[in-house]
C-alpha positions in Angstrom: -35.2 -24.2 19.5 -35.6 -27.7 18.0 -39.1 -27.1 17.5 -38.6 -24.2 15.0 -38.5 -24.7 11.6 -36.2 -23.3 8.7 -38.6 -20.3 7.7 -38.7 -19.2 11.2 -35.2 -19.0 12.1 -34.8 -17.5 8.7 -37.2 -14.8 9.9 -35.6 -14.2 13.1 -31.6 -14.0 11.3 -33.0 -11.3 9.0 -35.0 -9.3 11.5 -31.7 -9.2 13.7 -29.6 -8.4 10.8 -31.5 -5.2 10.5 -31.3 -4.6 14.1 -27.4 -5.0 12.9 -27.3 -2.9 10.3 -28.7 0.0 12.7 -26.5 -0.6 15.1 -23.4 -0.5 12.4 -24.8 3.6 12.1 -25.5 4.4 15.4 -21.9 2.8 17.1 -20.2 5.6 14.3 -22.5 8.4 15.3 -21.9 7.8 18.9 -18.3 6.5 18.6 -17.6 9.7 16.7 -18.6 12.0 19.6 -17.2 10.5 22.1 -14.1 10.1 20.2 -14.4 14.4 19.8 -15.4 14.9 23.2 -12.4 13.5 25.0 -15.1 11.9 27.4 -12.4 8.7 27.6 -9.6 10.4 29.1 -11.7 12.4 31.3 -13.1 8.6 32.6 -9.0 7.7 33.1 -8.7 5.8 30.0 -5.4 5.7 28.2 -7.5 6.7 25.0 -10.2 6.1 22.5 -8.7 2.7 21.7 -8.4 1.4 25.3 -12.1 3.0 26.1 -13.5 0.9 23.3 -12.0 -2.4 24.1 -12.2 -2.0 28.3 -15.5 0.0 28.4 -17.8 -1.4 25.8 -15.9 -5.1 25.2 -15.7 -4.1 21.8 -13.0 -4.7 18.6 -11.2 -1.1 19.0 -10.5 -1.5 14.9 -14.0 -2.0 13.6 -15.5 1.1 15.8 -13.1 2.7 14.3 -13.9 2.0 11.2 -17.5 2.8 11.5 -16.2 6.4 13.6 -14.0 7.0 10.4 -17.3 6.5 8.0 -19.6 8.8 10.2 -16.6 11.4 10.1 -16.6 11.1 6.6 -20.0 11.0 6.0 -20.9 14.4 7.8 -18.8 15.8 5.0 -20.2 14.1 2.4 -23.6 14.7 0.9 -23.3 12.3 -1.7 -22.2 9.2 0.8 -25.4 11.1 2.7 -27.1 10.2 -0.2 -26.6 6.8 -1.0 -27.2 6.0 3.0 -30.6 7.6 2.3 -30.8 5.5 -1.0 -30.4 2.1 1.0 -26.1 1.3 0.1 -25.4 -1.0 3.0 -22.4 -0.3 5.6 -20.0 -2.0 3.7 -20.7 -1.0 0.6 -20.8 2.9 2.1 -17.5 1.8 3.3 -16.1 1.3 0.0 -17.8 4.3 -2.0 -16.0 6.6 0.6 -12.8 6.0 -0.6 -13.7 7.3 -4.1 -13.7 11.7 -4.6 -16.8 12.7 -3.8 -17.2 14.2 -6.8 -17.3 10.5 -8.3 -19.6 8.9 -5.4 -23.0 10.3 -7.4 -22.4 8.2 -10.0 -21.5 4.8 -8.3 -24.6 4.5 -6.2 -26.7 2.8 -8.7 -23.8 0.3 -9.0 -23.5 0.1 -5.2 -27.1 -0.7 -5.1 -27.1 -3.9 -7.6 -23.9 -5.1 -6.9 -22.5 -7.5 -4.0 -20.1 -6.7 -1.9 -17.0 -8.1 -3.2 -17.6 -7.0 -7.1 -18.2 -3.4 -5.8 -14.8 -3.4 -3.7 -13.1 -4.8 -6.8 -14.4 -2.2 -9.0 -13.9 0.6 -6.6 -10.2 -0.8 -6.2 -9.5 -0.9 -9.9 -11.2 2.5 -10.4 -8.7 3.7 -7.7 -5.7 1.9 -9.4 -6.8 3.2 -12.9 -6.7 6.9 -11.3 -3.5 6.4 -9.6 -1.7 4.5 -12.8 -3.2 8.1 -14.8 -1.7 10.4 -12.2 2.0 8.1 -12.4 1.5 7.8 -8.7 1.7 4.3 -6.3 0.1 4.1 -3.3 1.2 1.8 -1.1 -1.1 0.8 2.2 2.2 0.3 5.1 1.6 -0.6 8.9 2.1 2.8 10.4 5.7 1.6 12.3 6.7 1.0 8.7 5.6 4.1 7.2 7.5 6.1 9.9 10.5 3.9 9.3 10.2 4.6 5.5 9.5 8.3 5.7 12.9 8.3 8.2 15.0 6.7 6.0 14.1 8.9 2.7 14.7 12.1 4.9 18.0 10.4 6.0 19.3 9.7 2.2 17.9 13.8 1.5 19.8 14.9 4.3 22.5 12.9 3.2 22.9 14.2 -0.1 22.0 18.1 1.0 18.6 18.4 -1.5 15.4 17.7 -2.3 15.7 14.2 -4.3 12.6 12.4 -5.2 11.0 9.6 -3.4 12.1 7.0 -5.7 15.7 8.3 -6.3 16.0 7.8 -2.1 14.3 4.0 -2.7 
């Protein structure tokens, strides 16, 4: 509307970003049970994928995303917690891929810090653990990490014995 000014349409963005932030909490609740309930194959749907983008018009990957946080919420009272405490989506997002027994102590950093510092802490907390535990994780496209998993088995079958992961490499 050319008639409204700045403050107004600033009102309205932030009144419908809260709408959206609701809406982030309730599409994982409900996305979650019908994910469990198998209601998409029982509709004819190939799965919960092709329900989500043909059904609702929605991206399939960010419902998931939001079904994987409410799964992992219900299992977390600390990520229950820092929802309670006001951590956005995101940053809920990122403070579930920590051990729960750590979550506790990042909410007061979750609730001063933006987005992208929190995910680069998080990420270098994660890295420091992994470095400390001499392990590497590697995020693959699934089709790769079948391949990769294939080809290790192949070079252990090959050789007749267990032989470690980066003796196969």
């Amino acid at each position: 509307d050319e008639t409204s000014t700045a403050q107004e349409i600033d009102e309205r963005l932030r009144v419908l970003a809260r709408l959206r932030a609701g809406w982030d909490r309730l599409i994982g609740f409900c996305g979650h049970a019908v994910k469990r309930s198998g209601i998409p194959l029982l509709l004819g749907y190939d799965g919960f994928r092709h329900y989500v983008e043909e059904r609702l018009g929605l991206p399939a990957r960010a419902v998931e995303q939001r079904v994987a946080l409410e799964k992992r919420l219900w299992d977390s009272p600390a990520l229950q917690e820092a929802r309670r405490q006001g951590v956005s989506y995101e940053k809920l997002r990122m403070l579930a891929r920590l051990p729960e027994t750590d979550i506790a102590s990042w909410i007061p950093r979750a609730l001063e810090a933006t987005c992208i510092a929190l995910k680069r802490e998080v990420e270098g907390e994660h890295e420091r653990q992994m470095r400390a535990r001499q392990r590497m994780l590697v995020p693959l496209p699934r089709r790769a990490a079948v391949l990769l998993a294939a080809a290790i088995e192949a070079v252990r079958g090959r050789f007749g014995r267990v032989l470690s992961t980066g003796t196969c490499l």
